[in-house]
C-alpha positions in Angstrom: -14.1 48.5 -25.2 -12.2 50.5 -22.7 -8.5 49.3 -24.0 -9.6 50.3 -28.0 -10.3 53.6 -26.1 -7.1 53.7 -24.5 -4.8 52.0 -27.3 -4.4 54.9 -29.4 -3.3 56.9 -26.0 -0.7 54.4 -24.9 0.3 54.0 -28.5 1.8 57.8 -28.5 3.9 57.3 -25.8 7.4 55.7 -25.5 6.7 51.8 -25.4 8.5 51.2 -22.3 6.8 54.6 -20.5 3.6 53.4 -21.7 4.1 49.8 -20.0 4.8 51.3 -16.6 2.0 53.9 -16.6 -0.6 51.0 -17.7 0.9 48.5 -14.6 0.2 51.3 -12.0 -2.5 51.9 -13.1 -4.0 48.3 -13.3 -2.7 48.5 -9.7 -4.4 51.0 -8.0 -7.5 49.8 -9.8 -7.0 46.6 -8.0 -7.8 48.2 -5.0 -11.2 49.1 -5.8 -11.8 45.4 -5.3 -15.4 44.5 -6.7 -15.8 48.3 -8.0 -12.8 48.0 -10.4 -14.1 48.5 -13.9 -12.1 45.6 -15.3 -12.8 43.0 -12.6 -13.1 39.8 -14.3 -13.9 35.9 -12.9 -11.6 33.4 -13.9 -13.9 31.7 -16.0 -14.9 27.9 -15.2 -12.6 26.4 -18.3 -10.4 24.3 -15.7 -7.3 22.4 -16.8 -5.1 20.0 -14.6 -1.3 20.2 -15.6 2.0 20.0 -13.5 -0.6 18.8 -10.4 -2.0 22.1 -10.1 -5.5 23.4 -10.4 -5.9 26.1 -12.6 -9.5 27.8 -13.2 -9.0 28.3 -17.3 -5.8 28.1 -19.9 -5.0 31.4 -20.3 -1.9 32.5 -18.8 0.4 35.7 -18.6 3.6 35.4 -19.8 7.2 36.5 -17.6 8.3 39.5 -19.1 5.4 41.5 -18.4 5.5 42.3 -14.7 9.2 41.7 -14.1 9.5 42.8 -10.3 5.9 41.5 -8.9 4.6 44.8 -8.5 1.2 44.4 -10.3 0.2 41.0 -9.7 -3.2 41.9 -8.1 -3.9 44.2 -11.0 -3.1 41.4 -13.7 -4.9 39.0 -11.7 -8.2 40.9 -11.7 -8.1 40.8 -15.6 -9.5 36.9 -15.4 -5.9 34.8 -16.1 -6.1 31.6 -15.3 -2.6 31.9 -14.3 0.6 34.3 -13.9 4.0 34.3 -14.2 6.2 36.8 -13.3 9.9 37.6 -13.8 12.5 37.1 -15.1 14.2 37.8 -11.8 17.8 37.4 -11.0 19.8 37.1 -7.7 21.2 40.5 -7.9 19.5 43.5 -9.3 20.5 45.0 -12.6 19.6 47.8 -15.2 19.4 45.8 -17.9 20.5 47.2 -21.8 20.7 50.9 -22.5 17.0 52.9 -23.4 15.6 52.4 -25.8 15.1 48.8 -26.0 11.2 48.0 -26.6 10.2 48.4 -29.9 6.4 48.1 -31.3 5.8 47.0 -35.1 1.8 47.9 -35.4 1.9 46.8 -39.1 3.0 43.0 -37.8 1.1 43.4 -34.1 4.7 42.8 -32.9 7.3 43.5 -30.3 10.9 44.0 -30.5 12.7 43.9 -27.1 16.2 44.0 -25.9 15.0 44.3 -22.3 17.8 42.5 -21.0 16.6 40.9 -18.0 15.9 44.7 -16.2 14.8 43.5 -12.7 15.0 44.8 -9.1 16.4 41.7 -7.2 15.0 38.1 -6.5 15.1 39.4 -2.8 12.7 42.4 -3.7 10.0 40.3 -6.4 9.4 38.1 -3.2 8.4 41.2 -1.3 6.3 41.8 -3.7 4.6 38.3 -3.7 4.0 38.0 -0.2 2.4 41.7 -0.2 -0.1 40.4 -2.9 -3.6 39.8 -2.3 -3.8 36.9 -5.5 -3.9 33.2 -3.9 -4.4 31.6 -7.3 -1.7 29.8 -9.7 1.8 32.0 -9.7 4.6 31.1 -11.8 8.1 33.3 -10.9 10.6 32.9 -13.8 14.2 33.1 -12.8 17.0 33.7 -14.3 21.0 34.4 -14.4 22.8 37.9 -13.8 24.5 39.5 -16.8 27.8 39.4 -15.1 27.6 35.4 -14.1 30.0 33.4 -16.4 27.9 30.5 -18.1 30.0 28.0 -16.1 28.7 29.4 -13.1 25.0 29.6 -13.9 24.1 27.1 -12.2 24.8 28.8 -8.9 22.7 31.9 -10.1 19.5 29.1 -10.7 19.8 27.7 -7.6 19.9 31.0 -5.6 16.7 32.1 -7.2 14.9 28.6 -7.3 15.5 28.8 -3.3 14.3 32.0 -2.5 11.4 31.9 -4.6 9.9 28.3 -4.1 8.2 28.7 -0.7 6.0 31.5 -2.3 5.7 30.2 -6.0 3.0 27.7 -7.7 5.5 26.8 -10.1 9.0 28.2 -11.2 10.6 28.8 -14.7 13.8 28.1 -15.7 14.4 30.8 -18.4 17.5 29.5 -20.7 15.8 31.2 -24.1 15.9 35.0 -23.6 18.4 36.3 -26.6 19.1 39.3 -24.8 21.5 38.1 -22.3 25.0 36.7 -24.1 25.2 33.1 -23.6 21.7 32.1 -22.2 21.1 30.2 -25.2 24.0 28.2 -25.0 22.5 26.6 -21.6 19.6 24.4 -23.7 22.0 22.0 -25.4 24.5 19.4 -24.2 26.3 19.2 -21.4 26.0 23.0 -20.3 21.6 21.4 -20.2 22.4 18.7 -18.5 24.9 20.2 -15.7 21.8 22.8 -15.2 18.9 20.2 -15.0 20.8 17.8 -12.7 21.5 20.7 -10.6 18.3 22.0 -9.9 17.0 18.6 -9.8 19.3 18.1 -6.8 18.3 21.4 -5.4 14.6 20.9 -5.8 14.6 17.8 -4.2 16.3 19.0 -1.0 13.6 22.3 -0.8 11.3 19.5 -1.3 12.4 18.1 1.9 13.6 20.7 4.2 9.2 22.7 2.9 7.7 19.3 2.6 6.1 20.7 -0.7 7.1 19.7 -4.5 6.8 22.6 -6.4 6.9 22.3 -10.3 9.4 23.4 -12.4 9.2 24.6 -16.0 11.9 25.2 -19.1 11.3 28.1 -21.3 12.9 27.4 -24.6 13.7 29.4 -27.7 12.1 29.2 -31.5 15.1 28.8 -32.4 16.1 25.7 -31.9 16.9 22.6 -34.5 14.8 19.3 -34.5 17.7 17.2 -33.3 18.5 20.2 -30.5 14.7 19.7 -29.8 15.0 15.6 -29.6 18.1 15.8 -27.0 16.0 18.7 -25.5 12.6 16.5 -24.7 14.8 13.7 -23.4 16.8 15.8 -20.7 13.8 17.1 -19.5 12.6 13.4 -19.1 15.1 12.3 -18.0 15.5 15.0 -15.0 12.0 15.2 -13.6 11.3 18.6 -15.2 7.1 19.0 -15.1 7.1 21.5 -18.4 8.1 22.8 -21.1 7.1 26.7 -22.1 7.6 27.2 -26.1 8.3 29.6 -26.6 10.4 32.7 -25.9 11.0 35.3 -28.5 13.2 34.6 -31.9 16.1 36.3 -32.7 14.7 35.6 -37.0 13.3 38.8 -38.5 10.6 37.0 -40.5 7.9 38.8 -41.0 8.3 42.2 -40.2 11.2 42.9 -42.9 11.4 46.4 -44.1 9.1 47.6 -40.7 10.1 50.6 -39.0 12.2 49.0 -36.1 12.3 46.1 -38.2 16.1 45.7 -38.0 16.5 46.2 -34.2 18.5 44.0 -32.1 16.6 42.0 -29.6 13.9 39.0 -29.3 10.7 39.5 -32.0 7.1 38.7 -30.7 3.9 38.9 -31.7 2.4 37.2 -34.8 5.4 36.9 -36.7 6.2 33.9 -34.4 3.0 32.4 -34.1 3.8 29.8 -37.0 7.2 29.1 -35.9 6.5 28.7 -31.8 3.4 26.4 -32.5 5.6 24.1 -34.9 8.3 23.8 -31.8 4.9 22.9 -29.7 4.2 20.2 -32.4 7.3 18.7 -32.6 8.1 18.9 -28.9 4.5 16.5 -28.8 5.7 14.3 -30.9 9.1 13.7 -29.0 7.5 14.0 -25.3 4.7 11.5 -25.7 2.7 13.1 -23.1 5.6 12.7 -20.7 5.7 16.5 -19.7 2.9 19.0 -20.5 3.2 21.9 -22.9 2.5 25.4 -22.3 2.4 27.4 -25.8 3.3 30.7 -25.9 4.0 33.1 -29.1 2.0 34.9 -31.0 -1.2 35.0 -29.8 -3.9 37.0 -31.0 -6.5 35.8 -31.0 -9.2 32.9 -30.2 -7.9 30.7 -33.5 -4.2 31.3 -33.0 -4.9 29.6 -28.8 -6.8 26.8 -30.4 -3.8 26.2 -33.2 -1.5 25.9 -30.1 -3.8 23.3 -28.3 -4.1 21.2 -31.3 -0.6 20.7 -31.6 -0.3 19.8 -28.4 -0.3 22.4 -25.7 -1.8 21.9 -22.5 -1.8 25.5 -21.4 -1.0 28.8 -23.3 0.1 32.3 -22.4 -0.4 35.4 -24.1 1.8 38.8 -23.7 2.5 40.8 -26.8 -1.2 39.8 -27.9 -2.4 41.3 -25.1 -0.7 44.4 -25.2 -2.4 45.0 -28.9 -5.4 43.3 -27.7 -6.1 44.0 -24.2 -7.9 42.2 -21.6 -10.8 41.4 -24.1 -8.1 38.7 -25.9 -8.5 36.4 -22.7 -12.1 36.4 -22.1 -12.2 35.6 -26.4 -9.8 32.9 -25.7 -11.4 31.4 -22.4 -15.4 31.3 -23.8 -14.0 29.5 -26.9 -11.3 27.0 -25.5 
């Protein structure tokens, strides 16, 4: 009730000037502990995936809380799960303002964020000063600047400075808004990258004596036959999920919207058919071999349970619950 209140508020505002204000201020209400207004349980909907615990399905998305500096606030909202990021080795800027776009007529996003982020070494800071001990995914990525041949090495920095204070980490390889990224999901530019961070996890494995999960986040975008060699590198290289999907570069959907034509990655419930097809197909080629965690164009409780049917274990919700608000989970969590 107190989000359709707000809505209209945030809605005047510049999209990216209204995400920042609305972080803070989940935030500070995080420090009212039990007196914050919007303090939420959990929920007892548990699901076991990736050998981890989590207290309901309903996860936040990366994209959200980039830099770490609100997981306390996010986590009060009743997620079963967050994942924050996409962080790279090296701070950068990202794209040129304006680059967030809302499309109210198709509850939809446009963003050409470009992985704007304050540092691996500062998201950690972060982490460690939260007060949230339940399930945190950190979703890493490359630097702008870091040749595709030399991605690798931007992965593996970030994979070892985060896994000591991560439940799981993300591999992001879908976001459109970096040139390149894409190309890491197929052939031998996958391969190189999964071997390598298979080789890397296994010696943080040794030298933390903990195995910490790692997850692929993968475009809309991609073919069945890209999806086939897809399912059996992750297989074949130990990976413990698959996160489908990231935002589509197709304009389906919201043609002739204001914004409708803006470079970047489209969101919301445009994608909702598209993203739970790659979940169904990605089922059928994984036989269970590697859990699932849906994500795209959520918006509701029916649109969570499409994604479960085809064959997600998990889902997360973003641009849903930024035209939704924190009522969307608890919908999501009483009906899954």
């Amino acid at each position: 009730m107190l989000y359709e209140l707000l809505r209209p508020l945030l809605f005047r505002l510049d999209p990216e000037t209204a995400h920042h204000l609305s972080l803070a201020a989940l935030q500070g209400l995080s420090r009212l502990g039990p007196l914050n207004p919007l303090q939420r349980p959990a929920g007892a909907n548990p699901r076991r995936v990736m050998g981890l615990d989590f207290p309901n399905p309903v996860g936040l998305a990366a994209g959200l809380d980039k830099n770490g500096e609100c997981i306390d606030g996010l986590a009060a909202l009743g997620f079963g799960f967050i994942e924050v990021g996409t962080v790279t080795p090296r701070p950068q800027p990202g794209n040129p303002r304006p680059r967030l776009f809302r499309l109210p007529g198709a509850e939809a996003l446009i963003n050409r964020m470009g992985f704007n982020n304050k540092g691996v070494d500062y998201l950690v800071e972060q982490v460690k000063k939260a007060r949230y001990r339940g399930i945190l995914g950190i979703n890493i990525g490359k630097n702008r600047d870091t040749p595709l041949d030399r991605a690798l090495d931007d992965y593996r920095i970030g994979l070892r400075k985060v896994y000591p204070h991560a439940s799981y980490v993300t591999v992001n390889i879908s976001s459109p808004n970096t040139p390149g990224l894409r190309d890491l999901q197929a052939g031998e530019n996958l391969e190189h990258l999964l071997s390598g961070l298979r080789q890397e996890r296994e010696e943080l494995e040794q030298s933390h004596g903990r195995r910490v999960p790692l997850a692929v986040k993968i475009a809309p975008d991609l073919e069945p036959g890209q999806l086939d060699h897809l399912a059996e590198a992750l297989v074949d290289h130990g990976i413990d999920a698959v996160i489908a999907t990231n935002t589509t570069a197709s304009r389906q959907g919201v043609e002739g919207l204001p914004h409708g034509n803006e470079a970047g990655g489209l969101s919301g419930r445009p994608l909702l058919a598209r993203s739970t097809d790659i979940v169904a197909q990605l089922s059928d080629a994984l036989h269970g071999a590697v859990p699932i965690i849906g994500c795209g164009g959520i918006a509701g409780a029916d649109d969570a349970h499409r994604k479960f049917a085809a064959g997600a274990a998990l889902i997360q919700i973003y641009t849903g619950f930024i035209y939704r608000g924190p009522a969307l989970i608890r919908e999501i969590v009483e009906t899954a």
